[in-house]
KEVEX-79464 format. One record per residue (C-alpha): x, y, z. Coordinates in steps of 0.5 Angstrom, whole numbers, padded with zeros to 4 digits, always signed. Example, Ala and Ser with C-alpha at 12.3 -4.5 7.8 and 13.67 -1.06 7.14 Angstrom:
<rs>
+0025-0009+0016 +0027-0002+0014 
</rs>
This chain:
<rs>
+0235+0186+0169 +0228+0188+0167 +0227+0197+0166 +0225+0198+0173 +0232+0195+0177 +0236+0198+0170 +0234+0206+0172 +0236+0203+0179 +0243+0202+0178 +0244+0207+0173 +0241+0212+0177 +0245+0210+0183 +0251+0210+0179 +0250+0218+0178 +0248+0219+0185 +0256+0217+0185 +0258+0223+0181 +0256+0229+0186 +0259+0231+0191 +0257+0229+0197 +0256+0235+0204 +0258+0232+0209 +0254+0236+0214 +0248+0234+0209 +0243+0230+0212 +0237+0227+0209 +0231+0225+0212 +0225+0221+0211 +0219+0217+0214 +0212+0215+0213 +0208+0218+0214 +0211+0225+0213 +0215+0226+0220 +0216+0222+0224 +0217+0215+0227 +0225+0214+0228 +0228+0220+0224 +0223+0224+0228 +0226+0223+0233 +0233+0223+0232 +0231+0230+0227 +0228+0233+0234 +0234+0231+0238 +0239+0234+0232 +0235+0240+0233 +0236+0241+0242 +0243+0240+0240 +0243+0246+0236 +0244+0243+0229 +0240+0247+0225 +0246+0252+0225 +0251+0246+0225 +0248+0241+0218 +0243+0242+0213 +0237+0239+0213 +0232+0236+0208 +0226+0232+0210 +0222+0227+0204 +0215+0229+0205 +0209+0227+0200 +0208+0234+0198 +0212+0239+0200 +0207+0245+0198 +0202+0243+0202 +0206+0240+0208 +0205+0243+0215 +0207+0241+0222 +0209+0242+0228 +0216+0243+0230 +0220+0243+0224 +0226+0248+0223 +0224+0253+0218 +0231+0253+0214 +0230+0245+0214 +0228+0244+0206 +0223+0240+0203 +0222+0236+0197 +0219+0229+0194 +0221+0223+0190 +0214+0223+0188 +0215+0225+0180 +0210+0231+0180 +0213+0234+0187 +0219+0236+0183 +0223+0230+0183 +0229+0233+0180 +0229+0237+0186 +0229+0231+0190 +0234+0228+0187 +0240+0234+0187 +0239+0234+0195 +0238+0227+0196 +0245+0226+0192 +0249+0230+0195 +0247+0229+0202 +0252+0225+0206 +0248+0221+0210 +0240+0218+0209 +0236+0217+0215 +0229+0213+0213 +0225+0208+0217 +0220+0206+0211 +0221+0206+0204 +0228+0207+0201 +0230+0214+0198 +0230+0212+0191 +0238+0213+0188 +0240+0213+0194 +0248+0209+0194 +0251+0205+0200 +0257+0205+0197 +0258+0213+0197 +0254+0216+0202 +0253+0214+0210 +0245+0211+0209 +0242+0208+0216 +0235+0205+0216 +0232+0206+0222 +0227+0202+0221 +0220+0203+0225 +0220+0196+0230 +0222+0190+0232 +0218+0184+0228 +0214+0178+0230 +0211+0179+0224 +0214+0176+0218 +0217+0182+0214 +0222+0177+0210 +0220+0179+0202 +0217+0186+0204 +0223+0189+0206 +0228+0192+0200 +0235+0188+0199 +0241+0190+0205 +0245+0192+0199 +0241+0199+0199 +0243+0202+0206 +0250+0201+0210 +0247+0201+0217 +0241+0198+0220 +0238+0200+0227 +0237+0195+0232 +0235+0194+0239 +0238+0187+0243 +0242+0181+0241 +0234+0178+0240 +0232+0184+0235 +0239+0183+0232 +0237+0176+0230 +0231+0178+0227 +0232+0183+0223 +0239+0179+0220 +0234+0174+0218 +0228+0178+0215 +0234+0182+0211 +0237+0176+0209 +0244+0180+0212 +0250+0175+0210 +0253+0178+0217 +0252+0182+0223 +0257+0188+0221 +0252+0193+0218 +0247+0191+0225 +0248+0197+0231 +0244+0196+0237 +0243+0203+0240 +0235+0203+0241 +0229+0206+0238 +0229+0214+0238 +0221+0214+0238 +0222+0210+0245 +0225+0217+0248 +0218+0219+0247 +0214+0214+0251 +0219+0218+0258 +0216+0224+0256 +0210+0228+0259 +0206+0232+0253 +0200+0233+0255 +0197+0229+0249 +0191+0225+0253 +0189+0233+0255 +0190+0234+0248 +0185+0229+0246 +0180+0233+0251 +0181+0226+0256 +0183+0228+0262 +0186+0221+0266 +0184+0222+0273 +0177+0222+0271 +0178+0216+0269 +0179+0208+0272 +0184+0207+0266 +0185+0210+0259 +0186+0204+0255 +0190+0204+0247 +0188+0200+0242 +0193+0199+0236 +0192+0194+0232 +0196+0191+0226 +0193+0192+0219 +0190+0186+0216 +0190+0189+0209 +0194+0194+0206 +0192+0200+0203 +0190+0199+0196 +0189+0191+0197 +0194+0188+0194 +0194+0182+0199 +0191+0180+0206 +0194+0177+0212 +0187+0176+0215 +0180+0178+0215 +0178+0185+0215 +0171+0187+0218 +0166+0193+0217 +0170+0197+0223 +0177+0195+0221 +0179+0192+0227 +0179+0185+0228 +0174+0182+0234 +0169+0188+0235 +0166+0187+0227 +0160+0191+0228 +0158+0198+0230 +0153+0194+0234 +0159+0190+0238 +0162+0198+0237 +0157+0200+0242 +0156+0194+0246 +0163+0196+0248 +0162+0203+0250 +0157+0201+0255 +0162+0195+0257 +0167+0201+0258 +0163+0206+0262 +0161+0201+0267 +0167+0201+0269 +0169+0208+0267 +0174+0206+0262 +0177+0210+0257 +0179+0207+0250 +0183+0210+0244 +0183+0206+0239 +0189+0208+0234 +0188+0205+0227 +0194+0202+0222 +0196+0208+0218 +0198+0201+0213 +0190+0199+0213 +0185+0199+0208 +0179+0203+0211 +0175+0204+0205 +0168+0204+0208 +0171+0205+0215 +0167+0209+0218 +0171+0214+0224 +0167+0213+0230 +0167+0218+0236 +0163+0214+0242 +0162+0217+0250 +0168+0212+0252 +0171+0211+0244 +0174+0215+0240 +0178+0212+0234 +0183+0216+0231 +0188+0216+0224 +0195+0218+0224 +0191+0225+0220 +0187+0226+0227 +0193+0227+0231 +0197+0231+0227 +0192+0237+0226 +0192+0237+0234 +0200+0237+0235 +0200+0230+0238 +0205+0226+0237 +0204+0218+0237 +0209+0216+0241 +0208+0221+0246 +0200+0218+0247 +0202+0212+0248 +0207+0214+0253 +0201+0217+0257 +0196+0211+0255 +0195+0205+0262 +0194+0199+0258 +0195+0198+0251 +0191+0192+0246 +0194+0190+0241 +0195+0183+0237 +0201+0182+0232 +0204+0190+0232 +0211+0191+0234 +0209+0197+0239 +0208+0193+0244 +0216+0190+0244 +0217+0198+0245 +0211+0199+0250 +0215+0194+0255 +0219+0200+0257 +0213+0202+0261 +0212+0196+0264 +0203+0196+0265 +0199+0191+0262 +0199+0189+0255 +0193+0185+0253 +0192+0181+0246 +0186+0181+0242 +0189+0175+0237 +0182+0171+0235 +0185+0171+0228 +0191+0168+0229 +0191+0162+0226 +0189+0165+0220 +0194+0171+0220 +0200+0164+0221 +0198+0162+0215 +0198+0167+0210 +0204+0172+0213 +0207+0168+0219 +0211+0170+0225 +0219+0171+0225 +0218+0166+0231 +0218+0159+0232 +0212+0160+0238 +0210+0168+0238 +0206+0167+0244 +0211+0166+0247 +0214+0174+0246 +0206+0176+0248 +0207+0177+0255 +0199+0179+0257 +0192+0176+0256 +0191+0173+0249 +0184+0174+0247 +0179+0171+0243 +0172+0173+0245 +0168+0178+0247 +0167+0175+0254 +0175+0175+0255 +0175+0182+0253 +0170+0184+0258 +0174+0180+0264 +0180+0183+0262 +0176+0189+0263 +0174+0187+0270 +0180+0186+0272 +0184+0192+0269 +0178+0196+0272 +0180+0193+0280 +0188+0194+0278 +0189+0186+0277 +0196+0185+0273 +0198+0178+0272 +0203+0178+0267 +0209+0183+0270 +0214+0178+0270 +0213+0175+0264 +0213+0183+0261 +0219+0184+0265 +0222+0177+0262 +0220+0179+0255 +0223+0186+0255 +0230+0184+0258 +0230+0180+0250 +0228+0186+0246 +0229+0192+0249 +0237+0192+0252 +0236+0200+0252 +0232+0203+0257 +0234+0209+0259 +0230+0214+0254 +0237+0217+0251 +0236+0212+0244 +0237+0219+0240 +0242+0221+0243 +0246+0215+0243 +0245+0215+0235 +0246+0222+0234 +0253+0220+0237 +0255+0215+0234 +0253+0218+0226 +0255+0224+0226 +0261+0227+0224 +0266+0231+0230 
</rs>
């Protein structure tokens, strides 16, 4: 056992010697609120539980935090050493439930506390060797029979018991009219179609690995400013609208935002000065591109096109691989290689052609059993004492 695993356990095993609240409830997501336990907080909330539990939220830097909607008696506090870790690790041990989709609260103890990772997606990549070991939580949320399968063996569970399968949260989110198009200054009747582009990233902040090859624009296929404007006059002439959302994983060093007259780029940082929340936007989006991403699996709840832009997929198998045998197979759209396919997808989205229902609905029978929009509710039922 090296120093790091050594601070783990020790600080694990004094976890144990706090208390624990059972009406104590620990927060956390990346980036700061959101995702999931987003949802589910949202949600505790409507029930009036703020009067009811303690709330305590892990955030980057809690002086310099601020968002919409948070409960002001909900306590901040960081696992980053400079933010005031020893606060964090007060209120993080004596909580009697963890709620995290991202990265596991440090000293978190499975054994003395209820820990549920929430996780943020069903996998078609590979995630199996960049998940933390199961032994940290006790519960792992799950979506259908098929997401069970996945997950078991992305975390390597030696048995099903710690899999519950109530839905994802965010996905209450998609039923919700919020206005967020408007927000962005879009307004939909203008337009044939508003299409959402979010793809996966390639490489992660900080470039430790590469999954595939990143471009200028950071996206893949369109590499070039040139090609950037190519496709807005593409987009105009059938007056379409695209935003694209960019990973907040992906390494946008030399990236450069642009806001063309049919385009419009945005980063997680984007959409929180403006009070949108993600999930919300694509509930109002009427087609989504992407390639790789889980946000297509939870897209499938709206049942509209989904098209793939997966021209380096080969490369992407190689080097990160798929959960799947045939991952094409669970891509129920168009599969995109070239600009020109682009362009007649675009045509035929533009006349109101759709040709990959069925398969959409056959695909979303498979990962969503849940589709009613009640998954938080669901989840604050079967958590949360009395």
């Amino acid at each position: 056992m090296n120093l790091r695993e050594l601070l783990k356990a020790w600080g694990r095993a004094l976890n144990r010697c706090f208390p624990k609240r059972k009406n104590q409830i620990l927060f956390e997501s990346h980036s700061d609120y959101c995702d999931n336990t987003r949802a589910v907080y949202d949600e505790l909330l409507r029930q009036g539980g703020a009067e009811r539990f303690r709330l305590i939220w892990c955030v980057k830097d809690p002086a310099s935090f601020q968002a919409d909607g948070i409960d002001p008696r909900t306590k901040l506090v960081s696992f980053q050493r400079r933010k005031g870790f020893l606060r964090y690790f007060y209120w993080m041990a004596t909580s009697g439930m963890v709620f995290y989709t991202h990265h596991v609260p440090p000293f978190v103890n499975a054994k003395a506390q209820t820990v549920v990772n929430l996780w943020h997606g069903t996998p078609l990549k590979t995630i199996k060797g960049h998940v933390h070991p199961q032994e940290l939580f006790g519960y792992l949320l799950s979506a259908s029979d098929l997401v069970d399968d996945l997950l078991a063996d992305s975390f390597e569970l030696p048995d099903r018991s710690k899999l519950v399968q109530l839905g994802y949260p965010r996905n209450d989110l998609l039923f919700e009219q919020t206005g967020a198009l408007e927000k962005l200054g879009i307004h939909p009747k203008d337009q044939a179609c508003v299409l959402l582009w979010m793809p996966t990233f390639r490489r992660p902040e900080g470039g430790r690995y590469q999954d595939a090859e990143t471009t200028p624009t950071g996206l893949p296929l369109i590499e070039t400013a040139a090609q950037l404007e190519e496709l807005n006059r593409e987009l105009e002439q059938r007056n379409l609208r695209l935003i694209i959302k960019l990973h907040p994983g992906q390494d946008l060093t030399g990236v450069r935002l642009v806001h063309l007259s049919r385009i419009r780029m945005l980063t997680n940082q984007e959409l929180d000065r403006l009070g949108i929340q993600l999930y919300h936007l694509v509930g109002e989006a009427d087609c989504l591109l992407t390639d790789y991403s889980s946000i297509y699996f939870d897209y499938l709840l709206l049942d509209r096109p989904i098209a793939f832009l997966i021209d380096d997929i080969a490369q992407y198998q190689q080097n990160r691989g798929f959960t799947v045998e045939n991952a094409l197979d669970l891509m129920p759209g168009e599969k995109i290689r070239t600009v020109s396919e682009l362009n007649g997808f675009l045509d035929r989205l533009a006349k109101g052609e759709d040709r990959f229902q069925e398969d959409r609905q056959r695909v979303n029978r498979r990962v969503n059993r849940w589709q009613d929009g009640e998954s938080a509710k669901r989840f604050l039922e079967r958590f949360l004492p009395g």
